[in-house]
N, C-alpha and C positions, 0 to 999 in steps of 0.2 A: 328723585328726592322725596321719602314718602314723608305723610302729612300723619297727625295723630290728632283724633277729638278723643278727648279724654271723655266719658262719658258711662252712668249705669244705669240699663233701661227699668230702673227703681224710682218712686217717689222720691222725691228731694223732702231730706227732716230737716233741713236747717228752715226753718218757717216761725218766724216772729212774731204769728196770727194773722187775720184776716185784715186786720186794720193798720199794719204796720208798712211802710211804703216800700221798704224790701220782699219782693214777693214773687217764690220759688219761679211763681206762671212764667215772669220771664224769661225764664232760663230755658224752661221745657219750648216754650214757643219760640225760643233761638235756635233748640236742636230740631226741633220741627220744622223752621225755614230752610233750616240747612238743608236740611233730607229732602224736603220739599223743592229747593233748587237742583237738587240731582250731585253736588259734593263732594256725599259720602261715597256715591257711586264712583268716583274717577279712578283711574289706574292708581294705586300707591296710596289710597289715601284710606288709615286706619280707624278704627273705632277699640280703646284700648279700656280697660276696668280702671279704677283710683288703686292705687298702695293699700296695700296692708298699715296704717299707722295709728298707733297705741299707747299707751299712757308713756310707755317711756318715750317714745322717741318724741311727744305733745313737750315731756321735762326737757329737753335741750335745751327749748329758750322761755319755756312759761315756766313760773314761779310752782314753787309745788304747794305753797298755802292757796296763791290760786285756781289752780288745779284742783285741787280738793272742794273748793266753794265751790267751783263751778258744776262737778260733779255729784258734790250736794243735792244743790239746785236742781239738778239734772234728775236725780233719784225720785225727789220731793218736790216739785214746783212752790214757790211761796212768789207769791205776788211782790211782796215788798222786796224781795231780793236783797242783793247787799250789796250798798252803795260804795262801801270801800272799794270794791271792786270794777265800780265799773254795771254793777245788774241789775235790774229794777225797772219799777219807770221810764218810759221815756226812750231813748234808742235801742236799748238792751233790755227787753221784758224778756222775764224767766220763761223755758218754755218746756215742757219731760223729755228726755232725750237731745238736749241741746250740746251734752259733751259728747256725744258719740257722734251726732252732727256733726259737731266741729272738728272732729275726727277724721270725717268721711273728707271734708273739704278740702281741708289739708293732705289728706290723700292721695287724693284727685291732682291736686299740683304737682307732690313728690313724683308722680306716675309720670308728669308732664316733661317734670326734668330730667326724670331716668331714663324714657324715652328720644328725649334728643344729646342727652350726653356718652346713652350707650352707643347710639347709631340705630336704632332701632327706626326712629323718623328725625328728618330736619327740623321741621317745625312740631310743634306741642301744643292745644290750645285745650284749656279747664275752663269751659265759660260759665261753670258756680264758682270759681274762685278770685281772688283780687281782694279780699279782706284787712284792706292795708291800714285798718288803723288801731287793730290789739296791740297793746302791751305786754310785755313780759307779765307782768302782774295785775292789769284789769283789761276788760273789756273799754270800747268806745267804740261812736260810730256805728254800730250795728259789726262790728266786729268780731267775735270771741278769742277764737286762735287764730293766728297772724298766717295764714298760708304761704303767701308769697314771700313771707321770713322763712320757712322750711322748707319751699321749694332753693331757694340760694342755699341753707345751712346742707342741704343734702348733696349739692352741686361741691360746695367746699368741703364735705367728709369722703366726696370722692375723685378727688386730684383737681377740681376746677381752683385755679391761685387769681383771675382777675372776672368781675363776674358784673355787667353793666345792669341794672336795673330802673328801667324808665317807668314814668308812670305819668298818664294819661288823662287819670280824674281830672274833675274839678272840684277835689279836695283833697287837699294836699296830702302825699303816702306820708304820714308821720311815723307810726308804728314801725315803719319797714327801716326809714331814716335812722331810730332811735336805737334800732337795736345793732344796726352797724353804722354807729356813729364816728366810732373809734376804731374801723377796721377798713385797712388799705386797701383787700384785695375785693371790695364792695364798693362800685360807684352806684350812687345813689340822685337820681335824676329825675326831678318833678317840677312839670309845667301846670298850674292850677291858679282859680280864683282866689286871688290874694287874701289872706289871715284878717286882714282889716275889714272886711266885709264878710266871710263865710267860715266857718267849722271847718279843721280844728283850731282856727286861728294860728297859726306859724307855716313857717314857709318861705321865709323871709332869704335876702340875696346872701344875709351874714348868717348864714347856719352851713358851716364849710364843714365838719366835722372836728373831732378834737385826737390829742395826741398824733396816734400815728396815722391816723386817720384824717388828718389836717389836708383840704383838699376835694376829698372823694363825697361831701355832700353838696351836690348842686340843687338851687332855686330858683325857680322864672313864677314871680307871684303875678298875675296878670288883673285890670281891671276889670269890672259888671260891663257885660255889652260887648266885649270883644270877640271879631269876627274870626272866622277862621281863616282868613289872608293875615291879619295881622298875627294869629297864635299860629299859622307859618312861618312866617316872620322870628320871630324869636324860638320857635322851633330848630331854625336851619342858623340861625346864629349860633346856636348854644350846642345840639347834641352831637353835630356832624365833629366838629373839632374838638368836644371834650371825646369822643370816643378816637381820636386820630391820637387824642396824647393818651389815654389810658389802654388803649387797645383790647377792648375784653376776648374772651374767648369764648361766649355764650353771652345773648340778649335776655332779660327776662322784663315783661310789660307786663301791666297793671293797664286797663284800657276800657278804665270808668269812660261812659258816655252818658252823665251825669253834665258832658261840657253842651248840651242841643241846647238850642236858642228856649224852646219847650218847656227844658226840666223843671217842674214843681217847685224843686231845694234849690236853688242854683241861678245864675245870673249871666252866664258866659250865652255867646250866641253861636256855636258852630251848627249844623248839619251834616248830614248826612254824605254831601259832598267831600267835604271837608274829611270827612272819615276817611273815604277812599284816597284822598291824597298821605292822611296819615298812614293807612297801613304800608301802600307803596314806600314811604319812605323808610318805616323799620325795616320793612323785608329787603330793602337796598342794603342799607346797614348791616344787616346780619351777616347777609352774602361779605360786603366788603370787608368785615372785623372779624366775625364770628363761625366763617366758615358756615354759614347758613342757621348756625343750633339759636332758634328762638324760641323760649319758652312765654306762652300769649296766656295771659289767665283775663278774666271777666272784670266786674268792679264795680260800680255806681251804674244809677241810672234806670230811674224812676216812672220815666214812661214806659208803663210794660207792655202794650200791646203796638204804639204806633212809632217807637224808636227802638228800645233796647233788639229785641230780636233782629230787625232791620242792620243795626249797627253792626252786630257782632256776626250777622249770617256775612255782613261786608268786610270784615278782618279776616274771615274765615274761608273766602273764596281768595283774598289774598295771599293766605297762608299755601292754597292748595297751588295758586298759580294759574286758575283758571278764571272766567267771566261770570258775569251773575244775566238772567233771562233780563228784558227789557222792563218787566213788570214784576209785582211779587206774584205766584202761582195763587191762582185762583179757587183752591185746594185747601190753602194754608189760609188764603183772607176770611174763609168761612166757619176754621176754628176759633183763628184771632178774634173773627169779631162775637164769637159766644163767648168767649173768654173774657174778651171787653165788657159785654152787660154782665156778667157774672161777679168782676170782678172791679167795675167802676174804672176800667181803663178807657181810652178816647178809640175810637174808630179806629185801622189801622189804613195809613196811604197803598196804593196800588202800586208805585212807583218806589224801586231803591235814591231819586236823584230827587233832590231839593230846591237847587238853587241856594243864590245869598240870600239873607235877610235883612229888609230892608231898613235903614238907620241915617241919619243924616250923619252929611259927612263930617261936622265937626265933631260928634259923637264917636266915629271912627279915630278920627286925627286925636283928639284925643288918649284913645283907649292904644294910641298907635306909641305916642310918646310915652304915656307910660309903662309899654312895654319896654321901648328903647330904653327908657332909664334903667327898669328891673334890670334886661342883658348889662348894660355896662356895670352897674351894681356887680353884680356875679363876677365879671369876668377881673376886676380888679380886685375883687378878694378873693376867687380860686384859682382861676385858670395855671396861675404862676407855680402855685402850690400843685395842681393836677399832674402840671406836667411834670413836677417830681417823682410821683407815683409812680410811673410804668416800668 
């Protein structure tokens, strides 16, 4: 079953600047780990280019006044950007070359999906992508163009009719939600830090989808502090059975790890542990529903030196099927950590394994009920509706 890291050994232009907490190094030092664990070397397991994608295929689901600012922008950098949009200040500074950026990203996913719905690989993983919170028509979030929307719209231009899409942030996929709101053959599944405390604010258990799509948007908004037993917890509640009534025929993940006890933004407590039981459970899933085809893209997650790469080099040995060394190689801790003082990130651990994090237990029990509530929430306003879907 071969494996595909989607990947160009090119600088990364999607870059916000130096000061903005999205920051390319991640990513390079996720492909770094990997290589560095030995990975890429395994039998079956690919290194593929991003798609060819271009102004027109960006028009499928962005706005063409959009489009055009962006590329404005793009042309002529202006500081103040334009807020109608979504660019400016603040999460979305203008940057020269940000639409052909965003071009490349959304590429890179296309390539992820083509790849496991040709047969080319099982699994697919674009760890620069996961930009789940563009609009049709602006930017947010640090988003531009929605990838993980045109990785699903490419999937359904070429024969995919039910297509399950999880996501894993700890901010809720809005973008991705929005733009298959109203469409049945798109399950739409986000477990994240509840709307009442974090960006983008919604996420709620009543955003089931509308029209014919009534059903196919699932929510698990979770409280600050919640450990990763308990977002297992409502994890195995929710996605095992809504994918038993929806049956998809292709996974696609969003697997922000923006959810670490650590993150900066963010308030959820999982680690790194915790990751490794999440990836084991998708790549069950895929097998069990999806005939194996998952498409894994990137997404949040803001500790660049002593999580993100850690995180995703750990989705990415799960993808390939194989183990990761006892320690991170002592090769890679010596980049990480230049990269660290260069770049204002923390130290990086030597260890892939974490442990819990330590919280009193009413703090838990807590954070435990109000997951329980979210699940029943959800399941008494979709579940009924879901299983019409299939």
């Amino acid at each position: 079953m071969p494996t595909a890291l989607i990947w160009n050994d090119d600088r990364i232009h999607y870059n916000f600047g130096p000061h903005h907490p999205l920051k390319p190094i991640r990513v390079e030092l996720t492909v770094d780990l990997i290589r560095a664990c030995g990975l890429t070397d395994r039998p079956g397991v690919l290194t593929l280019p991003r798609a060819a994608f271009g102004d027109d295929d960006v028009l499928r689901l962005h706005t063409r006044d959009y489009v055009e600012v962006v590329r404005a922008l793009s042309d002529a950098p202006d500081p103040t950007g334009n807020m109608r949009y979504g660019l400016g200040y603040g999460d979305n500074p203008v940057f020269g070359g940000m639409h052909e950026a965003s071009l490349e990203v959304c590429g890179a996913s296309v390539a992820a999906a083509q790849a496991v719905w040709e047969g080319t690989a099982t699994h697919a993983f674009n760890p620069a992508g996961g930009l789940h919170h563009a609009f049709a028509d602006r930017a947010a979030g640090f988003c531009i163009y929605n990838d993980p929307a045109f990785a699903i719209d490419w999937l359904l231009q070429h024969g995919a009719t039910r297509i399950a899409y999880i996501d894993v942030d700890t901010h809720h996929g809005d973008g991705v939600q929005v733009m298959y709101y109203r469409d049945p053959r798109v399950l739409t599944l986000s477990l994240h830090e509840s709307g009442r405390y974090l960006f983008p604010g919604t996420g709620f258990p009543d955003e089931i989808g509308e029209a014919d799509g009534r059903g196919s948007s699932l929510n698990v908004p979770l409280a600050p502090a919640t450990i990763g037993e308990v977002w297992l917890e409502a994890f195995e509640q929710v996605v095992p059975p809504a994918l038993d009534a929806f049956r998809p025929q292709v996974l696609v993940t969003q697997l922000g790890c923006d959810t670490h006890v650590t993150d900066p933004l963010a308030h959820l407590a999982l680690t790194t542990d915790d990751y490794i039981e999440i990836a084991k459970r998708l790549h069950a899933l895929a097998h069990r529903y999806c005939d194996g085809r998952w498409v894994a893209l990137g997404g949040g997650g803001y500790q660049i030196t002593s999580v993100v790469p850690r995180a995703w080099t750990i989705y990415f040995a799960e993808l390939v099927g194989g183990g990761l060394p006892a320690e991170v190689p002592w090769s890679w801790l010596r980049k990480a950590e230049e990269a660290g003082r260069r770049e204002g990130g923390e130290a990086p651990p030597t260890s892939f394994h974490e442990g819990t994090p330590r919280l009193a237990a009413e703090r838990i029990a807590a954070t435990r009920k109000d997951a329980f509530d979210a699940v029943e929430q959800l399941k008494r306003a979709a579940f009924d509706l879901l299983a019409r879907l299939a």
